[in-house]
MIVEXLO-263938 format. One record per residue (C-alpha): residue in one letter; y negated, x, z negated. Coordinates in steps of 0.05 Angstrom, whole numbers, plus 32768, in hexadecimal, padded with zeros to 4 digits. Example, Ala and Ser with C-alpha at 12.3 -4.5 7.8 and 13.67 -1.06 7.14 Angstrom:
BEGIN
<rec rest="A" y="805A" x="80F6" z="7F64"/>
<rec rest="S" y="8015" x="8111" z="7F71"/>
REM end
This chain:
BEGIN
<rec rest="X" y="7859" x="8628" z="7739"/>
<rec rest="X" y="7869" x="8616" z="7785"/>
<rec rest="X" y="7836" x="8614" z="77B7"/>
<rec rest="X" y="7837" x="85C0" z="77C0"/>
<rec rest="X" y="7828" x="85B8" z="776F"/>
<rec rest="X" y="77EB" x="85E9" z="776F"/>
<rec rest="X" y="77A9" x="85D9" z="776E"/>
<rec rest="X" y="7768" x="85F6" z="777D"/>
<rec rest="X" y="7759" x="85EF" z="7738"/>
<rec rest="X" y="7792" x="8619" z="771D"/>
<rec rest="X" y="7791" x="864F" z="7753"/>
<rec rest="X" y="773C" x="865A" z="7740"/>
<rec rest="X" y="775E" x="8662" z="76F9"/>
<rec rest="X" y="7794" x="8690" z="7707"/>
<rec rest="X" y="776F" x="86B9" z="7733"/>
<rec rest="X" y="772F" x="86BE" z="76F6"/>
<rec rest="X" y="7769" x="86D2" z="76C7"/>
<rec rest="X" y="779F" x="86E4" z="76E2"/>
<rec rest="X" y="776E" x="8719" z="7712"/>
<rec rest="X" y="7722" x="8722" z="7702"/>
<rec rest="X" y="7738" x="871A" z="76AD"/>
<rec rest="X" y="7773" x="874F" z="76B8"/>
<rec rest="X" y="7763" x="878B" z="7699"/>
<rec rest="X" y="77B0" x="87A7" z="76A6"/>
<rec rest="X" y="77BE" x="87BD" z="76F2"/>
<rec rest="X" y="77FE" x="87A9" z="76F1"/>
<rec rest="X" y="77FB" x="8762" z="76DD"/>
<rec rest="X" y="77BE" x="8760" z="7706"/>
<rec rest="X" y="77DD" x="8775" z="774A"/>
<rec rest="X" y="781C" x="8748" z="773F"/>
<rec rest="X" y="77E3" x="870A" z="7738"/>
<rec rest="X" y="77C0" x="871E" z="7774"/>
<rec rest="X" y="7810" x="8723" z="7799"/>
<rec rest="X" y="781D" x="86DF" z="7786"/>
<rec rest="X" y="77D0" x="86CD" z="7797"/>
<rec rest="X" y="77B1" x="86EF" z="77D0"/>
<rec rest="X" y="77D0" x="86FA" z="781C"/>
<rec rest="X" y="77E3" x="8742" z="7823"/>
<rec rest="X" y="77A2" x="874D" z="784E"/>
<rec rest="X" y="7771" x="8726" z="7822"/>
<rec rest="X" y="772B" x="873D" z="781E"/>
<rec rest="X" y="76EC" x="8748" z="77DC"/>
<rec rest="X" y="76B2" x="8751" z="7803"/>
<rec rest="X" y="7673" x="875A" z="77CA"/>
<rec rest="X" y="762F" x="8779" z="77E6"/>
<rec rest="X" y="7635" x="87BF" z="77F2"/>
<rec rest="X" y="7688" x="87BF" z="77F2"/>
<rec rest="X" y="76C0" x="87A0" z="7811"/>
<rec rest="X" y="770B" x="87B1" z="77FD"/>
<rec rest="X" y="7740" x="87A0" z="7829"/>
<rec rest="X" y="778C" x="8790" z="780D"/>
<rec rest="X" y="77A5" x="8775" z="77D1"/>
<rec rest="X" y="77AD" x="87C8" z="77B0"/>
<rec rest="X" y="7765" x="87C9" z="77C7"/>
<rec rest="X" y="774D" x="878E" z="77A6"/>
<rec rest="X" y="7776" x="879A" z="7768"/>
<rec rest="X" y="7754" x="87DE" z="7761"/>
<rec rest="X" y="770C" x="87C0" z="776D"/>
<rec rest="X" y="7719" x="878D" z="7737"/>
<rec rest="X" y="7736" x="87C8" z="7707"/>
<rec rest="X" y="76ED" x="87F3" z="771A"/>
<rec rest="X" y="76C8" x="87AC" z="770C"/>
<rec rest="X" y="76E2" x="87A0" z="76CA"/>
<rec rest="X" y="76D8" x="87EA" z="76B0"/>
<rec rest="X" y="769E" x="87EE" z="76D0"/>
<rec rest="X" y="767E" x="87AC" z="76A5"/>
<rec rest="X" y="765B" x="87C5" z="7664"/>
<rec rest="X" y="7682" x="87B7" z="7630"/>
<rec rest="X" y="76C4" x="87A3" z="765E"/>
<rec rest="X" y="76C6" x="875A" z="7684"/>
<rec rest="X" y="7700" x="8725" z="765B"/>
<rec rest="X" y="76FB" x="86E7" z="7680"/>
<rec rest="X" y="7708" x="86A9" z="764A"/>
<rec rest="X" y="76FE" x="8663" z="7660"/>
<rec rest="X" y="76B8" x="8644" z="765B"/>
<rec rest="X" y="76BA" x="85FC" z="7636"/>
<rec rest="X" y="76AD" x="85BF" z="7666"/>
<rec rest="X" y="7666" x="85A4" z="7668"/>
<rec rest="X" y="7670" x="855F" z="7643"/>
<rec rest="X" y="7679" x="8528" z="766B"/>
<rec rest="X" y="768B" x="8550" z="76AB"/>
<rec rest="X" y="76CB" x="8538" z="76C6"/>
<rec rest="X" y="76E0" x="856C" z="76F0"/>
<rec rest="X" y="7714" x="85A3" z="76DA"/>
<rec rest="X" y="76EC" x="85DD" z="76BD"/>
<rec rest="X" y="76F7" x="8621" z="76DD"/>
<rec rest="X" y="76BD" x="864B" z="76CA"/>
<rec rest="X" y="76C8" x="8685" z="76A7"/>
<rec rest="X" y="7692" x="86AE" z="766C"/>
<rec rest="X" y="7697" x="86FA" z="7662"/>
<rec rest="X" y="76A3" x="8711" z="761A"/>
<rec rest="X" y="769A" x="875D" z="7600"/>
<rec rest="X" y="76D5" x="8783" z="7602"/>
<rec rest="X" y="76E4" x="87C8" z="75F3"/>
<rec rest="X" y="76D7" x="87F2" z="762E"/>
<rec rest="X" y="7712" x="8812" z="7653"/>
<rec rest="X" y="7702" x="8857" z="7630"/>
<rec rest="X" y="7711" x="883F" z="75EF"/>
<rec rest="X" y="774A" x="8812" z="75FB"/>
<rec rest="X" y="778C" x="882E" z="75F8"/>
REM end
């Protein structure tokens, strides 16, 4: 996908998938490669990480950290709402302990 055919809408998806729905750190850090400048920043309330490695590692301690594990899935569009639907609904996973 080159950088004049993306759109907003499909880098809000990737990045919900493809980052904050990946539970593997691999596949997760080549996303946020491809997605993030190498000096992006998370900032939440009480934490900032710095760097793409930080951010991937934050978003690895987010998803383990949710009770029953965080899977992004795509939300169904309101009806009659025209615009592209990004949003995103949690579903229980196994937690990271008994994966594997």
């Amino acid at each position: 996908m080159s950088a004049a055919t993306t759109t907003l809408g499909q880098l809000m998806e990737r990045n919900a998938f493809e980052v904050f729905g990946e539970p593997d750190p691999g596949r997760r850090q080549r996303a946020i490669a491809e997605l993030y400048a190498e000096d992006c920043a998370f900032y939440e309330a009480d934490e900032e990480s710095i760097g793409q490695a930080a951010i991937s590692d934050r978003v690895g301690r987010i998803l383990d950290e949710t009770p029953f594990g965080l899977r992004v899935q795509p939300a169904r569009p309101r009806r009659g709402d025209p615009r592209p639907s990004v949003a995103c609904a949690g579903r229980p996973a196994l937690p990271a302990r008994l994966r594997s």
